[in-house]
mmCIF file of the N, C-alpha and C atoms, coordinates in Angstrom:
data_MODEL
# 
_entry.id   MODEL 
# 
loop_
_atom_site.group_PDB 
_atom_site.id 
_atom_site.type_symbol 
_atom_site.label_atom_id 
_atom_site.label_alt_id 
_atom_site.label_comp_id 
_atom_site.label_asym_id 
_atom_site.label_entity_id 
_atom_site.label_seq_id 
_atom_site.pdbx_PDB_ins_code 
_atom_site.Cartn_x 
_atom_site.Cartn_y 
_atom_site.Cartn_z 
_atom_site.occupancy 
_atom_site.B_iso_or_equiv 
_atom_site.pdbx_formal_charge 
_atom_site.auth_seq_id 
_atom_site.auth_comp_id 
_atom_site.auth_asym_id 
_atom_site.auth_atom_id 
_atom_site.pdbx_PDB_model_num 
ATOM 1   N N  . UNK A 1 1  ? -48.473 -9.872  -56.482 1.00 0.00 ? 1  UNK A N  1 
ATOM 2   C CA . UNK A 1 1  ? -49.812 -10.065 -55.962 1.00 0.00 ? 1  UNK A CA 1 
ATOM 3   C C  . UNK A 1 1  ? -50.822 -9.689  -57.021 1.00 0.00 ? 1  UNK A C  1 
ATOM 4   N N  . UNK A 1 2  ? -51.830 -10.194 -56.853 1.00 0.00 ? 2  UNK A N  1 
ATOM 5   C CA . UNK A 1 2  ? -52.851 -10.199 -57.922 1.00 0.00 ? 2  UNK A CA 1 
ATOM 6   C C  . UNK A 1 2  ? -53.429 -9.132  -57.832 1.00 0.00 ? 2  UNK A C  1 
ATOM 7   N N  . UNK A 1 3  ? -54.183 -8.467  -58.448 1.00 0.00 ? 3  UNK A N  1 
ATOM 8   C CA . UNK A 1 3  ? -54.948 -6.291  -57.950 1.00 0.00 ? 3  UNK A CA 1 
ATOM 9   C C  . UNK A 1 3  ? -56.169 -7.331  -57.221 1.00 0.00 ? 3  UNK A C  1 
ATOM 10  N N  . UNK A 1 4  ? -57.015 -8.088  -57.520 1.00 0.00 ? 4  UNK A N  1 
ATOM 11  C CA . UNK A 1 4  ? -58.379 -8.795  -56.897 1.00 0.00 ? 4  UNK A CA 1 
ATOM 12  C C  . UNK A 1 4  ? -57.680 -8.873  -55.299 1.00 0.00 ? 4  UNK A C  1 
ATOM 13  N N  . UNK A 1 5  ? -56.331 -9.169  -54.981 1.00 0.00 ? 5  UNK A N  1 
ATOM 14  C CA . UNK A 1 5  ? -56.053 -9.509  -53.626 1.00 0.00 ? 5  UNK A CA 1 
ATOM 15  C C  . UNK A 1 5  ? -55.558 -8.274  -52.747 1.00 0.00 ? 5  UNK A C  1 
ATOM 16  N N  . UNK A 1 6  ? -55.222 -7.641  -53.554 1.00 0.00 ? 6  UNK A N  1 
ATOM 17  C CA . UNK A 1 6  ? -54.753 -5.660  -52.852 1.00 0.00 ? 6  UNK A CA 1 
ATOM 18  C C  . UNK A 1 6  ? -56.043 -5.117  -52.891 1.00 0.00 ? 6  UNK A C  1 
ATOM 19  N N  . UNK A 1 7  ? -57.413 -5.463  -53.335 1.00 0.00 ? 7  UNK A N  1 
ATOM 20  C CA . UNK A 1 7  ? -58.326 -4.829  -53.931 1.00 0.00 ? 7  UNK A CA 1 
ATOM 21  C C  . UNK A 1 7  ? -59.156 -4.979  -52.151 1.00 0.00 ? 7  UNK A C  1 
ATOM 22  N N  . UNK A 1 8  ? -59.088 -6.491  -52.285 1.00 0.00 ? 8  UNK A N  1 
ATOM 23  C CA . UNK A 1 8  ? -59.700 -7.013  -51.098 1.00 0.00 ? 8  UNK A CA 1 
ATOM 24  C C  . UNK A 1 8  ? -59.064 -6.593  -49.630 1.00 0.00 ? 8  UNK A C  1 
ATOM 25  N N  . UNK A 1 9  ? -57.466 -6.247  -49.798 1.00 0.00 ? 9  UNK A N  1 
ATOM 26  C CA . UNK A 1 9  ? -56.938 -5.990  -48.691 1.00 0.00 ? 9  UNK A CA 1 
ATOM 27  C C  . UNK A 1 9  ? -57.358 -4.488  -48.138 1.00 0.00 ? 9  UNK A C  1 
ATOM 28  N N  . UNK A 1 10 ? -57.766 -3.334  -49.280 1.00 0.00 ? 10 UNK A N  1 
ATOM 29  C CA . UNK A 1 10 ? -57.740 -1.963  -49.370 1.00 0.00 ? 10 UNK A CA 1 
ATOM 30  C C  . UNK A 1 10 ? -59.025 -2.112  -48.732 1.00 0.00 ? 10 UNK A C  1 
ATOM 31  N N  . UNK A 1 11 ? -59.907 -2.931  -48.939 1.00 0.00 ? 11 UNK A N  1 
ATOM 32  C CA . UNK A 1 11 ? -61.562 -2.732  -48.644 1.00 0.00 ? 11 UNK A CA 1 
ATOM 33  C C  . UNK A 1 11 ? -61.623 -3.545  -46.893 1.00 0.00 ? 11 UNK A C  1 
ATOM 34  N N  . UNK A 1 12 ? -60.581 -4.128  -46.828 1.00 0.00 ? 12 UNK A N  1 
ATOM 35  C CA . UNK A 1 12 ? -60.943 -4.469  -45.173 1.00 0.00 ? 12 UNK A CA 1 
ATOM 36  C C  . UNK A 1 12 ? -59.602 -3.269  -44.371 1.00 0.00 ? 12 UNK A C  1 
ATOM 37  N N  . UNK A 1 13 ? -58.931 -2.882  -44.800 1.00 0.00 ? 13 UNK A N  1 
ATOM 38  C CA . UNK A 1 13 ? -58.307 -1.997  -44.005 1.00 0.00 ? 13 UNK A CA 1 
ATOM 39  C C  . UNK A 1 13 ? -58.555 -0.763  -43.863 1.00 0.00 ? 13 UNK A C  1 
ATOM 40  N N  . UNK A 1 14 ? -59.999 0.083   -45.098 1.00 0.00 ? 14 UNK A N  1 
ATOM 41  C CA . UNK A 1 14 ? -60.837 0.814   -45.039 1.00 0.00 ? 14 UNK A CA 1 
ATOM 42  C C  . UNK A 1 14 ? -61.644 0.935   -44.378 1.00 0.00 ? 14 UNK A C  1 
ATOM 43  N N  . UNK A 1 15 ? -61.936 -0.442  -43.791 1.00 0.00 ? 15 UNK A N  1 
ATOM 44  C CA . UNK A 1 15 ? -63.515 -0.854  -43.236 1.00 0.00 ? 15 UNK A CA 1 
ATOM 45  C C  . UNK A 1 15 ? -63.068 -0.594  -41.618 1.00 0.00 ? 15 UNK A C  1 
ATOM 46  N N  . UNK A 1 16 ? -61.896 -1.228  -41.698 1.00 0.00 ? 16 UNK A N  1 
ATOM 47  C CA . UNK A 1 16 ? -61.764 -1.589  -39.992 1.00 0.00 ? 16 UNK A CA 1 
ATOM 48  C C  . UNK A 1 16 ? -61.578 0.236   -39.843 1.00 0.00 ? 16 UNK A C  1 
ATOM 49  N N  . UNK A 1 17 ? -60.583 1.276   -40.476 1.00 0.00 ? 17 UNK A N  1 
ATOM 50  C CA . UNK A 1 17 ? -60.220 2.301   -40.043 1.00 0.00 ? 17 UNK A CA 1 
ATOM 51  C C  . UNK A 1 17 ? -61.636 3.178   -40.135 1.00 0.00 ? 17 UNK A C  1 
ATOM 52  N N  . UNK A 1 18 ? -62.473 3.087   -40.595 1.00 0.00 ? 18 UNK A N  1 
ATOM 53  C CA . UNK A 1 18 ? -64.155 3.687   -40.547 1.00 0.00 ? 18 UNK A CA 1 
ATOM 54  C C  . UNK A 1 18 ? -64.501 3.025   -39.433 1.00 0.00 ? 18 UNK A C  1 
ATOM 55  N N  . UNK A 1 19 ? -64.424 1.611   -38.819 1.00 0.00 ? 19 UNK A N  1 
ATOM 56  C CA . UNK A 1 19 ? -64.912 1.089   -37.810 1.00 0.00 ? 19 UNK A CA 1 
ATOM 57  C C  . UNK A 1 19 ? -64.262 1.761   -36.214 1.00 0.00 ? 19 UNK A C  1 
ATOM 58  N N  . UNK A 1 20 ? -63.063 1.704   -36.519 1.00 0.00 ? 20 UNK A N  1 
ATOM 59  C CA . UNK A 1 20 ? -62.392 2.407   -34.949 1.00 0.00 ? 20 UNK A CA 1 
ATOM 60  C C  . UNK A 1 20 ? -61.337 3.743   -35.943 1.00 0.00 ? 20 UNK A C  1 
ATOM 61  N N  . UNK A 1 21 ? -62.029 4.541   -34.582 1.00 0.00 ? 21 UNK A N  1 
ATOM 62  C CA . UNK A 1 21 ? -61.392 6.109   -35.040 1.00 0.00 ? 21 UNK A CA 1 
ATOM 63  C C  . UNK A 1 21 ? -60.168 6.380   -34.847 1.00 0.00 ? 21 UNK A C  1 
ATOM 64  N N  . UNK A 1 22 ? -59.787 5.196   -34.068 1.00 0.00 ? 22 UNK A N  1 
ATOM 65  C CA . UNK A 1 22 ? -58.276 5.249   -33.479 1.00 0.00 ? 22 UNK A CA 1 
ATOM 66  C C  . UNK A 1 22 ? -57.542 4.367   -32.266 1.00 0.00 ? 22 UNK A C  1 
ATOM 67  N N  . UNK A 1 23 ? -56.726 4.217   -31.529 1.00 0.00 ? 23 UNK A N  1 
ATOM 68  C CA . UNK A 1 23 ? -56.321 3.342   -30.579 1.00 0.00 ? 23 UNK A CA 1 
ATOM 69  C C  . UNK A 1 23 ? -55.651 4.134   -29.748 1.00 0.00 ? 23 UNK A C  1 
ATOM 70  N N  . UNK A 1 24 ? -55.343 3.490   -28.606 1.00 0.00 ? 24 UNK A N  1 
ATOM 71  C CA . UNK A 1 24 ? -54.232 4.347   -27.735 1.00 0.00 ? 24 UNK A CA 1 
ATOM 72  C C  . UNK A 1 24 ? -53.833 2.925   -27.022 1.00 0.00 ? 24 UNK A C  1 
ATOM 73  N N  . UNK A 1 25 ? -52.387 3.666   -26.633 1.00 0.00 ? 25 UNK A N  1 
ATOM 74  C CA . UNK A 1 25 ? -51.404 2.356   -26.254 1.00 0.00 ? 25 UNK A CA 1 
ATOM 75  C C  . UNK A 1 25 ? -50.320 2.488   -25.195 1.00 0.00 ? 25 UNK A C  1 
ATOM 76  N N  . UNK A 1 26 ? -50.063 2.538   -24.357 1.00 0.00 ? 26 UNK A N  1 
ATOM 77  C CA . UNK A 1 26 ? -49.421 2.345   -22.856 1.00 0.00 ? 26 UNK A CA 1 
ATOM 78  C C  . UNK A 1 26 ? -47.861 2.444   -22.921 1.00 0.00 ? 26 UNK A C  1 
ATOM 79  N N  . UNK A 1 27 ? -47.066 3.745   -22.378 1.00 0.00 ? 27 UNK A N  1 
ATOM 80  C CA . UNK A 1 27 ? -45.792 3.308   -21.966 1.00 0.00 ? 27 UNK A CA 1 
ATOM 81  C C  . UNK A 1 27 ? -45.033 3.459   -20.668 1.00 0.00 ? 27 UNK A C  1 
ATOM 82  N N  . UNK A 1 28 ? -44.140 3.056   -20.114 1.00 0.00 ? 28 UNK A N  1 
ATOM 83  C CA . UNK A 1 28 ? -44.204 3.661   -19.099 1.00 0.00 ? 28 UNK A CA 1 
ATOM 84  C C  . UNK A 1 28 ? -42.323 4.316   -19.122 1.00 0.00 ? 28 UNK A C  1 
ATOM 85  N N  . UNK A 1 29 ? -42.401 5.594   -18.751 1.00 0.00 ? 29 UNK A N  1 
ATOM 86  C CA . UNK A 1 29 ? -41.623 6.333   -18.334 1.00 0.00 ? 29 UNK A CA 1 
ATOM 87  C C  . UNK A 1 29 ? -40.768 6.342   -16.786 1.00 0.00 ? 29 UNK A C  1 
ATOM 88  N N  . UNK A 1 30 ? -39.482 7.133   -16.936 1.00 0.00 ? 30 UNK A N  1 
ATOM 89  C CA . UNK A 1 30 ? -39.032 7.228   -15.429 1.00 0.00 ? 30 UNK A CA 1 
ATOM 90  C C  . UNK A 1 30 ? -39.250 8.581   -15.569 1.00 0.00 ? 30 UNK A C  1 
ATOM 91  N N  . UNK A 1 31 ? -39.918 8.607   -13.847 1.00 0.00 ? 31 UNK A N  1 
ATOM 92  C CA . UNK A 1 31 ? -40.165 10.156  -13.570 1.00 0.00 ? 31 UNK A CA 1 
ATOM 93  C C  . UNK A 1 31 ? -38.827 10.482  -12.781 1.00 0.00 ? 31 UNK A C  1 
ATOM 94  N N  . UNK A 1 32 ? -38.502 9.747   -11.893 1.00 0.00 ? 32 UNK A N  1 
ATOM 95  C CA . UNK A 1 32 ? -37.622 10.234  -11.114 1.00 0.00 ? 32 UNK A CA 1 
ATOM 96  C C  . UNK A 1 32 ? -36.530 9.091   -10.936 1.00 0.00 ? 32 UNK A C  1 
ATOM 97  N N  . UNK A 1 33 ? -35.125 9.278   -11.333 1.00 0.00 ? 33 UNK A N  1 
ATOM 98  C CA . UNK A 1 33 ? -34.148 8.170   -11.267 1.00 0.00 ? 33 UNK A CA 1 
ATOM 99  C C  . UNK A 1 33 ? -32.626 8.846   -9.690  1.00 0.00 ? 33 UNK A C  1 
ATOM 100 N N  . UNK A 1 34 ? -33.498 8.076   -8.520  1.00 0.00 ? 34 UNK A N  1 
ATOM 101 C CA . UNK A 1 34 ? -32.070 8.880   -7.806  1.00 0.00 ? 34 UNK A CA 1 
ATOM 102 C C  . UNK A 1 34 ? -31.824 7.827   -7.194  1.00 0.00 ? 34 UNK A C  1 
ATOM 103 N N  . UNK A 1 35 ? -30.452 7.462   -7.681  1.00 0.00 ? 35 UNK A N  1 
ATOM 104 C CA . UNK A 1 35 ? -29.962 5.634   -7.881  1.00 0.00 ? 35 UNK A CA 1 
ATOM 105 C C  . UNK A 1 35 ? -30.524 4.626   -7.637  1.00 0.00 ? 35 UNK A C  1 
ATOM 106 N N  . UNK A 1 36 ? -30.731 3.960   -6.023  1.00 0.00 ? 36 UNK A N  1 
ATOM 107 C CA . UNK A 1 36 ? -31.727 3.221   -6.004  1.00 0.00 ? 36 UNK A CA 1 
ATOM 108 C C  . UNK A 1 36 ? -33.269 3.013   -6.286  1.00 0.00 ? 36 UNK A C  1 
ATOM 109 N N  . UNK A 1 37 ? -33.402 4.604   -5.633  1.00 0.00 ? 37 UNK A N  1 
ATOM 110 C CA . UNK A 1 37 ? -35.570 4.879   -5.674  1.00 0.00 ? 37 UNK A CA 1 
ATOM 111 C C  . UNK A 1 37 ? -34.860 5.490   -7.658  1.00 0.00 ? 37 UNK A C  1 
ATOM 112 N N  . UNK A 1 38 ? -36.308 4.766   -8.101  1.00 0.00 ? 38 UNK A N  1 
ATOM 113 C CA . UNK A 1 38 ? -36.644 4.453   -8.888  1.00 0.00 ? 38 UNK A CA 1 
ATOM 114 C C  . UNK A 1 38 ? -38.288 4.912   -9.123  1.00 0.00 ? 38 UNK A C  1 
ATOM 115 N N  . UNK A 1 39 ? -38.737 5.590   -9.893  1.00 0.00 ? 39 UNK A N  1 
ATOM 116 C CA . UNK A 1 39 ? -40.641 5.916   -10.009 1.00 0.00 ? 39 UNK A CA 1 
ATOM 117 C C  . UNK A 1 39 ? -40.663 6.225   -11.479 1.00 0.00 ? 39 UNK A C  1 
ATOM 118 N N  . UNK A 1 40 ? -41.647 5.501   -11.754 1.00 0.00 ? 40 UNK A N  1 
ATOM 119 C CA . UNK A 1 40 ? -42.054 5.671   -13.203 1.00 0.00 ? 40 UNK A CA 1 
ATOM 120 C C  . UNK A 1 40 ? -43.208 5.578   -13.204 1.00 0.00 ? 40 UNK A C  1 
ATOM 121 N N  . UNK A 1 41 ? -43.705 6.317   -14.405 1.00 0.00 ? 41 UNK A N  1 
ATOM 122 C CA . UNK A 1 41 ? -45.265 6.627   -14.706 1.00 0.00 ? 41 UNK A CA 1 
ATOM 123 C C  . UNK A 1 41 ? -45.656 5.624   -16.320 1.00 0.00 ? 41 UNK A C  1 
ATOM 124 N N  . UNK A 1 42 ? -46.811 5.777   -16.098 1.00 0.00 ? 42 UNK A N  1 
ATOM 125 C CA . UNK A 1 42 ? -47.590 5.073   -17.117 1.00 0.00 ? 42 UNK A CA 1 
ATOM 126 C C  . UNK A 1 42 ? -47.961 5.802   -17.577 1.00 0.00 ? 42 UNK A C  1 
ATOM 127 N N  . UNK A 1 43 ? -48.137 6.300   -19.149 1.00 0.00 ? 43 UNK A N  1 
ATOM 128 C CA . UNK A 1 43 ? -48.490 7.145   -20.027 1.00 0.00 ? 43 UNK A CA 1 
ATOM 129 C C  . UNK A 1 43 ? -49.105 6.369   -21.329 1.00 0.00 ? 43 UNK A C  1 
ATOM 130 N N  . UNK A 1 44 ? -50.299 7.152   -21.740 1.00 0.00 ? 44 UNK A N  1 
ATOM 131 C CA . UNK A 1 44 ? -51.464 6.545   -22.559 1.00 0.00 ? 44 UNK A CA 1 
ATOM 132 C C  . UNK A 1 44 ? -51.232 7.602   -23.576 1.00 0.00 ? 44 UNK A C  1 
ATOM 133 N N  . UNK A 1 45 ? -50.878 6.922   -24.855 1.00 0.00 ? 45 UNK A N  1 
ATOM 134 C CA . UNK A 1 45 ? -51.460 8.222   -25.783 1.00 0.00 ? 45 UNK A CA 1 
ATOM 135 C C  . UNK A 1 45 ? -52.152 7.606   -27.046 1.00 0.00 ? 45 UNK A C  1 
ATOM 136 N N  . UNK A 1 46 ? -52.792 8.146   -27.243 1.00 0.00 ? 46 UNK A N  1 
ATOM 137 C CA . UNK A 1 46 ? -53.529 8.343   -28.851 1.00 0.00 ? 46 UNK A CA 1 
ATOM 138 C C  . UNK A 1 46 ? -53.304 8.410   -29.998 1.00 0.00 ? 46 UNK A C  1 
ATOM 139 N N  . UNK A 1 47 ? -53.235 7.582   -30.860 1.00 0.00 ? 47 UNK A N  1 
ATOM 140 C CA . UNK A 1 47 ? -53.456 7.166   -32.478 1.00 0.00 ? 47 UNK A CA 1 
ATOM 141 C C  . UNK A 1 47 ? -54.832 7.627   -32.760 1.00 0.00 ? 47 UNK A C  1 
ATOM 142 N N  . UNK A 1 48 ? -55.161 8.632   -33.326 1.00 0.00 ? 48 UNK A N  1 
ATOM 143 C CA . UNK A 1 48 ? -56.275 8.862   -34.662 1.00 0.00 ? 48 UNK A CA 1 
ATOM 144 C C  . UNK A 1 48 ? -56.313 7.955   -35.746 1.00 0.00 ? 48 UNK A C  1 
ATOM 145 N N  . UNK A 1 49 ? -57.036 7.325   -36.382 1.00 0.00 ? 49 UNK A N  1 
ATOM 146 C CA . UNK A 1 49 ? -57.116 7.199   -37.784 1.00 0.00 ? 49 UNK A CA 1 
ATOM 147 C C  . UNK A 1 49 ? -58.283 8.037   -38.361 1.00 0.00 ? 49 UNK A C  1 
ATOM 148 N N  . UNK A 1 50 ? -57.674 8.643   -39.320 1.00 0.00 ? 50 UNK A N  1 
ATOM 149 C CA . UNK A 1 50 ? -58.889 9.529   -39.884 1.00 0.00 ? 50 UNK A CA 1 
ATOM 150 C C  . UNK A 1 50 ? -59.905 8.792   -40.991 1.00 0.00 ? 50 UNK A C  1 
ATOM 151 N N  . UNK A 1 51 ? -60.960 9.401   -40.452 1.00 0.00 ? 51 UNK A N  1 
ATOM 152 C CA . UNK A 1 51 ? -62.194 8.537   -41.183 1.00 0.00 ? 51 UNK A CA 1 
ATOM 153 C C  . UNK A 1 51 ? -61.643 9.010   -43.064 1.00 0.00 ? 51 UNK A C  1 
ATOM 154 N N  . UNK A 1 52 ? -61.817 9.728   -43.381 1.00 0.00 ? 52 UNK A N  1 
ATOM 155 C CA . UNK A 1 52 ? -61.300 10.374  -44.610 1.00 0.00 ? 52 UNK A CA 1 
ATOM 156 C C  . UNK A 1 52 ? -60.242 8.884   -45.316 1.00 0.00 ? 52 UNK A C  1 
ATOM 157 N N  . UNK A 1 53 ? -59.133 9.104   -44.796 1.00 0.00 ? 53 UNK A N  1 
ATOM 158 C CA . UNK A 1 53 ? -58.473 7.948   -45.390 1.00 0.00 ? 53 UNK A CA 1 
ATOM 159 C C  . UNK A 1 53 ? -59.103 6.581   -45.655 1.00 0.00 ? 53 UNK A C  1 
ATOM 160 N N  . UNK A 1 54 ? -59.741 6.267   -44.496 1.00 0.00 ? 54 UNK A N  1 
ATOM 161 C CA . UNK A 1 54 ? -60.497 4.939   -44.579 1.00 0.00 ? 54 UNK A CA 1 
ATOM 162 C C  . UNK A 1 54 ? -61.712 4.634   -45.518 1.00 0.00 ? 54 UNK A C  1 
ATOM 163 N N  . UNK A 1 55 ? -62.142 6.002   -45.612 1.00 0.00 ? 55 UNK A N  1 
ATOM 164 C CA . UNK A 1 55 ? -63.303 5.824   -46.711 1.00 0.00 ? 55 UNK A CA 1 
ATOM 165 C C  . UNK A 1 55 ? -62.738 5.894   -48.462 1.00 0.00 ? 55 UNK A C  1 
ATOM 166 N N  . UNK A 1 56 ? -61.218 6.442   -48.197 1.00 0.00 ? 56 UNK A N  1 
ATOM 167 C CA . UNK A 1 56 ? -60.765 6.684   -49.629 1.00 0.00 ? 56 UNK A CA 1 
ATOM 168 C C  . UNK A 1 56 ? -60.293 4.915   -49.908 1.00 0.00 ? 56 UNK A C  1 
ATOM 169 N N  . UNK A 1 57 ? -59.635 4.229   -48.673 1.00 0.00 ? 57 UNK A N  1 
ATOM 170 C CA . UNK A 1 57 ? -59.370 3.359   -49.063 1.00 0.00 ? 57 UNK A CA 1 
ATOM 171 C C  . UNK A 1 57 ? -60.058 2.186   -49.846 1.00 0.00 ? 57 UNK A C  1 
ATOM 172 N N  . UNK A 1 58 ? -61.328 2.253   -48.940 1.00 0.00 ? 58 UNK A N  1 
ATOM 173 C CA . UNK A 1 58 ? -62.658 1.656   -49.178 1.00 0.00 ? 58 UNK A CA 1 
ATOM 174 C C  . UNK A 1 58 ? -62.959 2.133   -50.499 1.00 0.00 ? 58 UNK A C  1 
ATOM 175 N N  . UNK A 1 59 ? -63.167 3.107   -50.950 1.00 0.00 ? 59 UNK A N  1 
ATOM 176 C CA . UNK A 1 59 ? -63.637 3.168   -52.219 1.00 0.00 ? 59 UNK A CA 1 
ATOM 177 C C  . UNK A 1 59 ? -62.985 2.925   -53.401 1.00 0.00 ? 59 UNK A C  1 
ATOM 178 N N  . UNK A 1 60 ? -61.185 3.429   -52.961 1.00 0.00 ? 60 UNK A N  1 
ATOM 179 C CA . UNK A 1 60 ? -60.376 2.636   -53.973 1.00 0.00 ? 60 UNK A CA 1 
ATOM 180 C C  . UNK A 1 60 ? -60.203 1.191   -54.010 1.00 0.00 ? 60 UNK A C  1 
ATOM 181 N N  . UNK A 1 61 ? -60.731 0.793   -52.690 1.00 0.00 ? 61 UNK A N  1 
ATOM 182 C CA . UNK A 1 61 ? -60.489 -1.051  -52.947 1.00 0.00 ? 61 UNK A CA 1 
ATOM 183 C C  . UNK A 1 61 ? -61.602 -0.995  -54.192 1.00 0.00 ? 61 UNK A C  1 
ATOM 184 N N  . UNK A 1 62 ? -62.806 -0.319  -53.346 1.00 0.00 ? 62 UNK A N  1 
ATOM 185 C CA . UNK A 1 62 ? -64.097 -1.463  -54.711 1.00 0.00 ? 62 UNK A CA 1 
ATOM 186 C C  . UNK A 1 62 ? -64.030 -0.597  -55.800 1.00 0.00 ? 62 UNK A C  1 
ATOM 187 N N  . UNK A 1 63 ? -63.274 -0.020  -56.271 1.00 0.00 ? 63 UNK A N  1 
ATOM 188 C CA . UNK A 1 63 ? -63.153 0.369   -57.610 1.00 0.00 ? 63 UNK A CA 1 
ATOM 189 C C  . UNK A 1 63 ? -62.200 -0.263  -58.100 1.00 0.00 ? 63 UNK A C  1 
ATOM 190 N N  . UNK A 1 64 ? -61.168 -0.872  -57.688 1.00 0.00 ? 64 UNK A N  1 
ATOM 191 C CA . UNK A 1 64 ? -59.840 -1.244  -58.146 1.00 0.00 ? 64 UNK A CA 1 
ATOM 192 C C  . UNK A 1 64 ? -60.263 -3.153  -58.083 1.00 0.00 ? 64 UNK A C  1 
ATOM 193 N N  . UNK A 1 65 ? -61.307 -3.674  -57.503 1.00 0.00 ? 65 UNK A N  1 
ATOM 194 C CA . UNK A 1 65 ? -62.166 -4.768  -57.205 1.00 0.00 ? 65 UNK A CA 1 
ATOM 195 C C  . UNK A 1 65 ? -62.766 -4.684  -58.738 1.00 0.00 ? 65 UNK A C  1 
ATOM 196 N N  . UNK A 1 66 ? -63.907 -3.644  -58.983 1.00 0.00 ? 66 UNK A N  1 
ATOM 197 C CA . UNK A 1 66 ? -64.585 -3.398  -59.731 1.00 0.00 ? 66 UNK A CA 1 
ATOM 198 C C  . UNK A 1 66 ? -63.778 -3.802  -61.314 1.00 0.00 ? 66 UNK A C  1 
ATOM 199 N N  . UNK A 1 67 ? -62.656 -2.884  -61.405 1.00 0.00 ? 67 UNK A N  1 
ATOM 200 C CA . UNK A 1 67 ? -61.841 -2.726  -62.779 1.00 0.00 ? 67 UNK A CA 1 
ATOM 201 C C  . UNK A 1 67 ? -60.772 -3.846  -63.124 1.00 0.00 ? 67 UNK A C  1 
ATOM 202 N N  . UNK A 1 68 ? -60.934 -4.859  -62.169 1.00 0.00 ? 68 UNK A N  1 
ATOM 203 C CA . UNK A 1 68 ? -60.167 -5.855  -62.092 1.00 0.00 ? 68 UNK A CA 1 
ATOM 204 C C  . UNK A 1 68 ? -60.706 -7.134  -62.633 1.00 0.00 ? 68 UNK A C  1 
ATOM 205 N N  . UNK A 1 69 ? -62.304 -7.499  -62.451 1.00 0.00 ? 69 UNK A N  1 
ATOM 206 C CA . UNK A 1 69 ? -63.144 -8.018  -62.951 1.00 0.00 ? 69 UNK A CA 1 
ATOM 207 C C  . UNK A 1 69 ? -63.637 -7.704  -64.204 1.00 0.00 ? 69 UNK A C  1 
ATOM 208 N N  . UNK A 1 70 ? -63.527 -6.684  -64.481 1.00 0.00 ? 70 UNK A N  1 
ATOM 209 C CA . UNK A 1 70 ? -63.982 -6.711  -66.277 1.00 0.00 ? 70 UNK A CA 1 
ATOM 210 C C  . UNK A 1 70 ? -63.422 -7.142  -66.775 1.00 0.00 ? 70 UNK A C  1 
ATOM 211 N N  . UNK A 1 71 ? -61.774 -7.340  -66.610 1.00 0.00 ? 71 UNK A N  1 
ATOM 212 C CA . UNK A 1 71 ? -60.469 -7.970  -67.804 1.00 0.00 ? 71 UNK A CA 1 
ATOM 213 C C  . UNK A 1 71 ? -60.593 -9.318  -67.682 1.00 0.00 ? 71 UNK A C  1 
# 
C-alpha cells in the first residue's frame, strides 16, 4: 500500500474515534436453564474509544500525509 493511502486511512479512523467516544453492543445470556423453562437476559455493554488515541491517530495520519508529499 502506498503511505498517501495508510495516511488517509489513519486520518478517517482518527476522526471517526474523536467523533464517537465509544459503542455498546447487545448479548443475550441464559439466566436460568432447568430443561425445558429456559430465561435469558439481554446484556448491553460498553466499548470506550479513547479520545487520546484518536487524536494521535489523526495527527500521525497528517504528518505521515504531510512527509509523503514532499518526496
Amino acid at each position: 500500500m502506498k503511505p498517501s493511502v495508510i495516511a488517509i486511512l489513519l486520518i478517517v479512523i482518527g476522526a471517526v474515534m474523536l467523533a464517537y467516544q465509544g459503542f455498546t453492543y447487545t448479548t443475550k445470556e441464559k439466566a436460568i436453564d432447568l430443561g425445558p423453562l429456559q430465561v435469558t437476559t439481554e446484556r448491553q455493554h460498553y466499548v470506550s474509544l479513547p479520545p487520546v488515541i484518536g487524536g494521535a491517530l489523526l495527527v500521525g495520519g497528517i504528518i505521515m500525509l504531510i512527509t509523503s508529499k514532499r518526496k
